[in-house]
C-alpha positions in Angstrom: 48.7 7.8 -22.4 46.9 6.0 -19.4 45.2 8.1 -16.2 45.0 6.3 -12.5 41.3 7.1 -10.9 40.9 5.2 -7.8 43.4 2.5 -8.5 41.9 1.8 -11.6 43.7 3.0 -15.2 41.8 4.8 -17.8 42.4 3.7 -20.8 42.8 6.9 -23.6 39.5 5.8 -25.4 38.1 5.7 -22.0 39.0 9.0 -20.9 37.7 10.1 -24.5 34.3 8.6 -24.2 33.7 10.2 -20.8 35.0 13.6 -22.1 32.5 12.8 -25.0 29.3 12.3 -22.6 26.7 15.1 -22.2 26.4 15.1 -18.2 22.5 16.2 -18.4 21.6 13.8 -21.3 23.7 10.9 -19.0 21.9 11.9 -16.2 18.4 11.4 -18.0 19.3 8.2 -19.7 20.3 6.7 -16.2 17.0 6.8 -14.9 17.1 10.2 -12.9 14.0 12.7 -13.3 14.5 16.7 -14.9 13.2 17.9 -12.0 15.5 16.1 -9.5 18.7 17.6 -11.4 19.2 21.8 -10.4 21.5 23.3 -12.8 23.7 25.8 -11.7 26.6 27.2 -13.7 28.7 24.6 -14.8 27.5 22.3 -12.0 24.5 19.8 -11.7 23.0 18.8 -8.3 21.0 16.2 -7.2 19.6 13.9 -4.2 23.3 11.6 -4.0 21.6 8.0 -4.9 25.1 6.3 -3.3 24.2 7.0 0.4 20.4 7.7 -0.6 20.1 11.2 0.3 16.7 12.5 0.3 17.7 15.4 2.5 19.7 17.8 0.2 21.2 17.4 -2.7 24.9 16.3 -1.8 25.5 15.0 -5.0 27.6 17.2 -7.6 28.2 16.6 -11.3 31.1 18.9 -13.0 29.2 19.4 -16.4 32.4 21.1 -18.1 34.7 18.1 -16.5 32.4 15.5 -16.4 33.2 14.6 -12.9 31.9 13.9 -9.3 31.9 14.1 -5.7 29.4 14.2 -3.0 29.9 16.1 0.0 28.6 13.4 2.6 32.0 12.8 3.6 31.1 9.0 4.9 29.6 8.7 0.9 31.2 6.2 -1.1 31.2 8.9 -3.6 33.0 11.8 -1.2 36.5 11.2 -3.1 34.5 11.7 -6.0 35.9 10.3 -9.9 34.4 10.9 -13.7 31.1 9.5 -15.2 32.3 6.2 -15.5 33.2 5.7 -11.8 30.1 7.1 -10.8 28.0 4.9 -13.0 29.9 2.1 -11.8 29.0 3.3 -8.4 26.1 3.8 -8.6 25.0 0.6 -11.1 27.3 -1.9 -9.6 29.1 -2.5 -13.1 32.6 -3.1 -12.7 34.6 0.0 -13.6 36.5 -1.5 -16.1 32.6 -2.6 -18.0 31.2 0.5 -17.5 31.6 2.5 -20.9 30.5 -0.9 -22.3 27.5 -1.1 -20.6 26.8 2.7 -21.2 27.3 2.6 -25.2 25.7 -1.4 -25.0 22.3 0.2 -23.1 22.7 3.5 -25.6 22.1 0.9 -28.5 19.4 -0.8 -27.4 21.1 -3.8 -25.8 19.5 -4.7 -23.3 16.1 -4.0 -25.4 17.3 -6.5 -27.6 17.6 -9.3 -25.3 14.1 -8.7 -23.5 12.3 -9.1 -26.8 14.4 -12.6 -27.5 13.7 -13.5 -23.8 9.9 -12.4 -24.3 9.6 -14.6 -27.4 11.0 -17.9 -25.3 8.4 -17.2 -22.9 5.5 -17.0 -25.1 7.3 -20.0 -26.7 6.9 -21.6 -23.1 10.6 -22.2 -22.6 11.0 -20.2 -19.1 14.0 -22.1 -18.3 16.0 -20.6 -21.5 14.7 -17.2 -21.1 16.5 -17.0 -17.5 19.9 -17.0 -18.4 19.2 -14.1 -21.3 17.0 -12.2 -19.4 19.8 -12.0 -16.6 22.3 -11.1 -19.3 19.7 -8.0 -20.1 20.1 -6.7 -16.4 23.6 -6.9 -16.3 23.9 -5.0 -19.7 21.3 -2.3 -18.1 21.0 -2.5 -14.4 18.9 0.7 -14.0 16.3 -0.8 -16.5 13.6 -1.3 -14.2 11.6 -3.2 -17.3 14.2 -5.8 -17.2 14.3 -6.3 -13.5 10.5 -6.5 -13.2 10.5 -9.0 -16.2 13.2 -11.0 -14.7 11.6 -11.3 -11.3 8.1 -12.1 -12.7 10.1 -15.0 -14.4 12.0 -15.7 -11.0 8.5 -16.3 -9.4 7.1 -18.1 -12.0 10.1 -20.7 -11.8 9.1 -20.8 -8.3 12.3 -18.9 -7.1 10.7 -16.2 -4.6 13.5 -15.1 -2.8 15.5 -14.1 -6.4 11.9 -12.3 -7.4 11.5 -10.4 -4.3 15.0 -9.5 -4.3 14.7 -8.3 -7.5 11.8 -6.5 -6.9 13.5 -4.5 -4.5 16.0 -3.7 -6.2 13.5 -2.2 -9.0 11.4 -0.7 -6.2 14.6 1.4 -4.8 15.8 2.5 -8.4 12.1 3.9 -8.4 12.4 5.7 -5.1 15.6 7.1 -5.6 14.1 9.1 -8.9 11.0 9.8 -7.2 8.9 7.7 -9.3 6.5 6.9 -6.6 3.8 5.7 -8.6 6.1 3.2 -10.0 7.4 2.2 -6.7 3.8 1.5 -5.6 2.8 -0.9 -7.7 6.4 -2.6 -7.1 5.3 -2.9 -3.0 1.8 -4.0 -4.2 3.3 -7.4 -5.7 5.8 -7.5 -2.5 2.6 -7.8 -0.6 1.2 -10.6 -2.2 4.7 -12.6 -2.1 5.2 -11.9 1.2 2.2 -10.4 3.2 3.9 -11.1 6.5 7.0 -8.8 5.7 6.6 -6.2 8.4 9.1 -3.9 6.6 7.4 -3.9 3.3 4.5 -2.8 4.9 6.1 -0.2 6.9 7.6 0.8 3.6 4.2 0.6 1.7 2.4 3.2 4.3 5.2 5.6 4.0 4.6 5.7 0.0 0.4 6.2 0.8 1.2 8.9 3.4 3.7 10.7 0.8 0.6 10.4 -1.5 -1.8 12.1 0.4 -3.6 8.5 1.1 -3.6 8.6 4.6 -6.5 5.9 5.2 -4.5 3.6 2.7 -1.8 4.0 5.0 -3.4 3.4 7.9 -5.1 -0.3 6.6 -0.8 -0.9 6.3 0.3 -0.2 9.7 -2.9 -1.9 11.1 -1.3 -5.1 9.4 2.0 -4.2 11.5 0.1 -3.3 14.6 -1.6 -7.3 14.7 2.1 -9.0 13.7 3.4 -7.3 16.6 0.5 -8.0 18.9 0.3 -11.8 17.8 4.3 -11.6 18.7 3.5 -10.4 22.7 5.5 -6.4 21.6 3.2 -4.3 22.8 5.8 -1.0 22.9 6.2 -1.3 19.2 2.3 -1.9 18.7 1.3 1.1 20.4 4.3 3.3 18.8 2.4 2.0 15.5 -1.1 2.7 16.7 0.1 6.5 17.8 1.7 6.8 14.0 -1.9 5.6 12.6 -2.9 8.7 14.8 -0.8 11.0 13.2 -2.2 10.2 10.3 -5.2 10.1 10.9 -7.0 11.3 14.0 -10.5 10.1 13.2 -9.8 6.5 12.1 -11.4 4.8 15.2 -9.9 1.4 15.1 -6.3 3.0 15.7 -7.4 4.6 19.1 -9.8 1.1 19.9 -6.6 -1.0 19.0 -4.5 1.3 21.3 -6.9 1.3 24.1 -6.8 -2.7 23.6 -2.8 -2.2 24.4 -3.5 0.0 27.1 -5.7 -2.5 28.8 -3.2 -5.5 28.2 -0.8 -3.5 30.1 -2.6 -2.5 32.9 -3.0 1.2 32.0 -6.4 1.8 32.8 -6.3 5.3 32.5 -5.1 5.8 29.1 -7.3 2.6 27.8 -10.3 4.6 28.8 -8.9 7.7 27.2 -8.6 6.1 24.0 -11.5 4.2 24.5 -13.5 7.1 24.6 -12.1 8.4 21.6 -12.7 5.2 19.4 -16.4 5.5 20.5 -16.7 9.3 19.9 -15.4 8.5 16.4 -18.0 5.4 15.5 -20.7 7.6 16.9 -19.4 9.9 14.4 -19.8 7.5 11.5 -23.3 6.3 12.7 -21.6 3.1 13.3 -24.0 2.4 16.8 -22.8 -0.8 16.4 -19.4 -0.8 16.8 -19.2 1.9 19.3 -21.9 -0.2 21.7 -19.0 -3.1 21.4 -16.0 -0.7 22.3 -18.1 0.5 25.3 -18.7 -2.3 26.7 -15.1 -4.1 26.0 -14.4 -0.6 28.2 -16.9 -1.8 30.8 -15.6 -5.5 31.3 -12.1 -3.9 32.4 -13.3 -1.0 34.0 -17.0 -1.9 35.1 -17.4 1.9 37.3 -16.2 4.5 34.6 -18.6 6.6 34.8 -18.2 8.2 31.3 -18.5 4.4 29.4 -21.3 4.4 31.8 -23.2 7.0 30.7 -22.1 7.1 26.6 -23.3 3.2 27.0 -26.9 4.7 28.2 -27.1 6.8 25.3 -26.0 4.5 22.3 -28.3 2.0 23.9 -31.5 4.8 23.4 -30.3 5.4 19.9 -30.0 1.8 19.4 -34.1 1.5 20.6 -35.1 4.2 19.8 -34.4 3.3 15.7 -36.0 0.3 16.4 -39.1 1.6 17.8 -39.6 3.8 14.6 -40.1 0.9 12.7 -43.9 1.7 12.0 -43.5 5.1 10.4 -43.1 6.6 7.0 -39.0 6.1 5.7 -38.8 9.9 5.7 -39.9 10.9 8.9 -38.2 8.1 10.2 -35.1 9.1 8.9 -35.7 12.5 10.2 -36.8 11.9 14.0 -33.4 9.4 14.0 -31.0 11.9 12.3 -32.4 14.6 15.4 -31.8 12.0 18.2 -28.1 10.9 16.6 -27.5 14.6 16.4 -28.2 15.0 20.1 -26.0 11.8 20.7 -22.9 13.4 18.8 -23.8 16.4 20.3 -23.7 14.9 23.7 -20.1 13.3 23.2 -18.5 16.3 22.2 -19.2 16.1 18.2 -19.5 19.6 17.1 -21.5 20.7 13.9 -19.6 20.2 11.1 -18.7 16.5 11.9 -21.6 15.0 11.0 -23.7 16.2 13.9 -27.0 18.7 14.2 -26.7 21.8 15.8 -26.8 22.0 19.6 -30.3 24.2 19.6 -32.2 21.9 17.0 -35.1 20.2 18.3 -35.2 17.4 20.7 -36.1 13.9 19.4 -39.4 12.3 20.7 -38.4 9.2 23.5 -38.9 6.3 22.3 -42.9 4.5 22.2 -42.5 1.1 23.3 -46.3 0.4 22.7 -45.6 1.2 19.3 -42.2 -0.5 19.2 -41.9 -3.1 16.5 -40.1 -6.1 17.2 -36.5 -5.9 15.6 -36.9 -9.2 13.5 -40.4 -8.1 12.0 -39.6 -4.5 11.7 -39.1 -2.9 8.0 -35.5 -2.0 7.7 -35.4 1.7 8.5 -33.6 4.1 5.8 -30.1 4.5 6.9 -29.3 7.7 8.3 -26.3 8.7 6.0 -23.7 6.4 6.9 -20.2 7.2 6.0 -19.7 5.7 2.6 -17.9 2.1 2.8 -14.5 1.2 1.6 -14.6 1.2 -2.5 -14.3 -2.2 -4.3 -16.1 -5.2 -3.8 -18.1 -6.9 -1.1 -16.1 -8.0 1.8 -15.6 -12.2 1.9 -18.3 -12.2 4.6 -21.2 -10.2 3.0 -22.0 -12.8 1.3 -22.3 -16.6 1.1 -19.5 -18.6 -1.1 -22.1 -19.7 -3.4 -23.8 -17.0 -3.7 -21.1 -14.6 -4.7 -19.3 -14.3 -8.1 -15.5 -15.0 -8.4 -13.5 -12.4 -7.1 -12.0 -11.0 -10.7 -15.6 -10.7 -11.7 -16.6 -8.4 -8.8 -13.3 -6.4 -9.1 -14.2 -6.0 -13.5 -17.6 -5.1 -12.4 -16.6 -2.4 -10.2 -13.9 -1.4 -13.7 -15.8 -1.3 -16.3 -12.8 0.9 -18.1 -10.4 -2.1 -17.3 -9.3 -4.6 -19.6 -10.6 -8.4 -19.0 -8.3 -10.4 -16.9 -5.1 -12.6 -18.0 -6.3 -16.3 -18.6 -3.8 -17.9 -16.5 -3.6 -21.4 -16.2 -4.7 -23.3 -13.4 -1.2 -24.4 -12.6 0.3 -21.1 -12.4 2.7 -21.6 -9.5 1.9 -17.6 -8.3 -1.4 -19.0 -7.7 -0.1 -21.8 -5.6 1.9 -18.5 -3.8 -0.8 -17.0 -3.3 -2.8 -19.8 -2.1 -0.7 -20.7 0.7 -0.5 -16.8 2.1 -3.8 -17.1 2.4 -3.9 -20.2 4.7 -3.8 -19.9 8.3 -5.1 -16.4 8.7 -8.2 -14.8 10.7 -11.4 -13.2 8.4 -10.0 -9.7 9.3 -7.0 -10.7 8.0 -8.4 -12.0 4.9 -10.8 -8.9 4.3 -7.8 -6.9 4.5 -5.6 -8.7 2.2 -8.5 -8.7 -0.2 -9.4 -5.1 0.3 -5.5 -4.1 -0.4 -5.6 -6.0 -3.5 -8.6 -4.3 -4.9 -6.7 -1.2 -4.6 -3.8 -2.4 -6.3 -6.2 -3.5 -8.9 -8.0 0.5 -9.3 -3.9 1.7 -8.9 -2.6 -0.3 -11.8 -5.8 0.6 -14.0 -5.2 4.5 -12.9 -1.0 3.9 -13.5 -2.1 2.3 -17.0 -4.6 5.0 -18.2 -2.3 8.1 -17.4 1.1 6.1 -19.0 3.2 6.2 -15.5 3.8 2.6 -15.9 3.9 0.8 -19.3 1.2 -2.1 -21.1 4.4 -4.7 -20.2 4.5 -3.5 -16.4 0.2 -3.1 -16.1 0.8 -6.8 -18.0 2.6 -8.3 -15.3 0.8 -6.4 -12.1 -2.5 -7.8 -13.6 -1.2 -11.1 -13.7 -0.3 -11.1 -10.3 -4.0 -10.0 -9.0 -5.4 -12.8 -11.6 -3.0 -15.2 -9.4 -4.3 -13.6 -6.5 -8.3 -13.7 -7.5 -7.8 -17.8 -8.2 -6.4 -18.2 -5.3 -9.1 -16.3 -3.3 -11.8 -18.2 -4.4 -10.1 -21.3 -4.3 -9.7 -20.5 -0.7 -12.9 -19.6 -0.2 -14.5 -22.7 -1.9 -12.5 -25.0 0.6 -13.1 -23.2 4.0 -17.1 -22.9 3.5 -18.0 -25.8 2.0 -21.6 -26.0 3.7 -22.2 -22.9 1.7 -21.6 -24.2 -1.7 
């Protein structure tokens, strides 16, 4: 006896194994998280991975059938079937393959050929361990192990669009279980393949903002805002800069960049609005510097505003006025500049609480040119609590080429719980990759490239220690910041070669 599901026939040994198959335990085994299933009754919901619902759960398993349907009627799934259609749906496995691929990935198929591929590429033979490590995906398509493995191979062939693609595919098998973590470190390596890709970046600051890492995010869409600007779209830049907003309100460079737009289109008004803001928010870090250049990029467009005019009066005092303390003692010095910054903040609408002194606390002393030592010969004052830098290692321009150590180095030394990096060898094509993303792009562009990977390095080390991603994945992520690290000071070697 023979059933018809979806113009396919059921074969009675088919109908029996999917009568046989715990719907919970199924569930698990294709990838999906405990807490995304809700059991009720004889039913199991969950987020429908088909049309990928992250809404409601549409998705309904018949536990005492072991059947399906979602309730999106435009779903693939709507007309709904048994376990085997919906793992064929959902895997892309032929239905006809699918109980063979179910019971092969139950016994440790696909396992099986990733160890015989692994041996080959320890053995060096990369071209034989292709074919078997594709056969290991197609046994097991929702083995993100496999699809990692084969798209580190993929890129070590040289074949980036098969890597990235399969990359992708691993990343969204993560973010349909919720495995964000996972998913992460996935995007991390998409970044270094292709650091241009506008929608992998998008993608990667939606994942920092769902992680509570709303700076993290930010750097991202900055990265978006400067391909757009480079391409002349100025509508989608500022629709960018107003999301880096809403993410975070006191991230300066997001309202400078937008009051940059502003200007480039003519809008005077809102340029100076966001202008001000950037400049209220650098005050707010202490960094004088900075804000004194947003002022007076302000200034050139807009020469009589009479608020740039006046918040330029008063950075330029607390600009000579730290100067001029040069002679005294570190600690009073620190003290009479934190009074007068406190006055500044207070004076641009910095309330206490945000870094500034109370309104009624004593007024700073003005300045004493007599006294005034020049700014060359002056003793480096004590800084007045600046808000702490970016984590990681020195940016590419603190220091000369020569002078610095080589990029993994400075990332170990800021580790010291990490493992020593992979020894890769010198003809590694990921660091050729690498190499050329790196070519053609401005110092900003670099530091920020550099910074990102630092972070991917600290996420990998964190992912490792707590056992979200296994010693095979961490293997692979490290290798691709090992590429990356080469490549960096490779690059660095051969645009400052006066430095050397």
């Amino acid at each position: 006896m023979v059933a018809r599901r979806v113009n396919y026939f059921f074969s009675e040994e088919e109908l029996a194994f999917n009568d046989s198959l715990d719907a919970w335990e199924f569930l698990l085994r294709m990838g999906f998280q405990e807490h995304q299933l809700v059991r009720e009754g004889n039913t199991i919901r969950l987020f429908c991975p088909l049309h990928k619902d992250h809404i409601r759960r549409s998705l309904i398993i018949y536990a005492d059938k072991n059947q399906y349907r979602c309730q999106y009627q435009n779903c693939v799934g709507h007309k709904g079937g048994n376990l085997l259609e919906f793992y064929s749906a959902y895997t892309g496995v032929d239905v006809a393959d699918a109980m063979q691929h179910i019971m092969s990935a139950a016994s440790g198929g696909a396992d099986s050929l990733i160890e015989q591929a692994d041996k080959l590429i320890q053995e060096g033979s990369l071209v034989e361990a292709l074919p078997i490590l594709q056969k290991a995906v197609q046994a097991d398509p929702d083995n993100e192990i496999s699809r990692c493995r084969l798209a580190a191979l993929y890129l070590e062939l040289g074949d980036r669009d098969s890597g990235y693609n399969e990359y992708m595919k691993a990343a969204e098998h993560f973010g349909i279980r919720g495995d964000l973590d996972k998913m992460l470190n996935i995007y991390n390596i998409l970044v270094i393949i292709t650091p241009d890709d506008v929608a992998v970046r998008k993608q990667l600051a939606t994942l920092y903002s769902r992680l509570k890492r709303a700076e993290d995010a930010v750097a991202q869409l900055k990265w978006v805002v400067d391909r757009h600007i480079r391409r002349g779209e100025l509508g989608d830049a500022a629709d960018i800069c107003r999301r880096m907003i809403n993410m975070c309100p006191d991230y300066p460079e997001s309202h400078r960049i937008l009051g940059e737009i502003f200007l480039k289109q003519g809008d005077y008004f809102q340029a100076a609005d966001e202008l001000q803001s950037a400049i209220v928010h650098y005050i707010r870090e202490n960094n004088l510097t900075r804000a004194k250049q947003t002022v007076e990029l302000g200034l050139r467009y807009m020469p009589g505003n009479l608020a740039l005019k006046d918040m330029r009066t008063k950075i330029d005092q607390a600009i000579e006025f730290k100067k001029s303390l040069g002679e005294q003692h570190a600690d009073e010095r620190e003290r009479e500049f934190e009074a007068w910054l406190a006055d500044l903040k207070t004076s641009v609408g910095l309330m206490p609480g945000t870094g500034a002194a109370p309104a009624k606390g004593p007024t700073p002393p003005k300045p004493k040119p007599a006294k005034a030592v020049p700014a060359e010969e002056a003793p480096a004052p004590a800084p007045p609590a600046p808000a702490p830098p970016p984590s990681g290692p020195p940016s590419p321009a603190d220091l000369p080429a020569a002078k610095r150590k080589p990029a993994a180095e400075e990332a170990v030394g800021e580790l010291p719980e990490m493992a020593a990096m992979p020894k890769l060898d010198p003809n590694d094509p990921r660091i050729a990759l690498c190499l050329n993303n790196l070519r053609d792009r401005t110092p900003e562009e670099i530091e920020s490239l550099y910074q990102h990977l630092v972070s991917m390095f600290r996420d990998v080390q964190q992912s490792a220690k707590d056992g979200t991603i296994s010693e095979f994945e961490a293997g692979v992520l490290l290798e691709f910041y090992a590429a990356f690290c080469l490549a960096f000071d490779s690059y660095r070697a051969s645009t400052a070669p006066e430095q050397r």
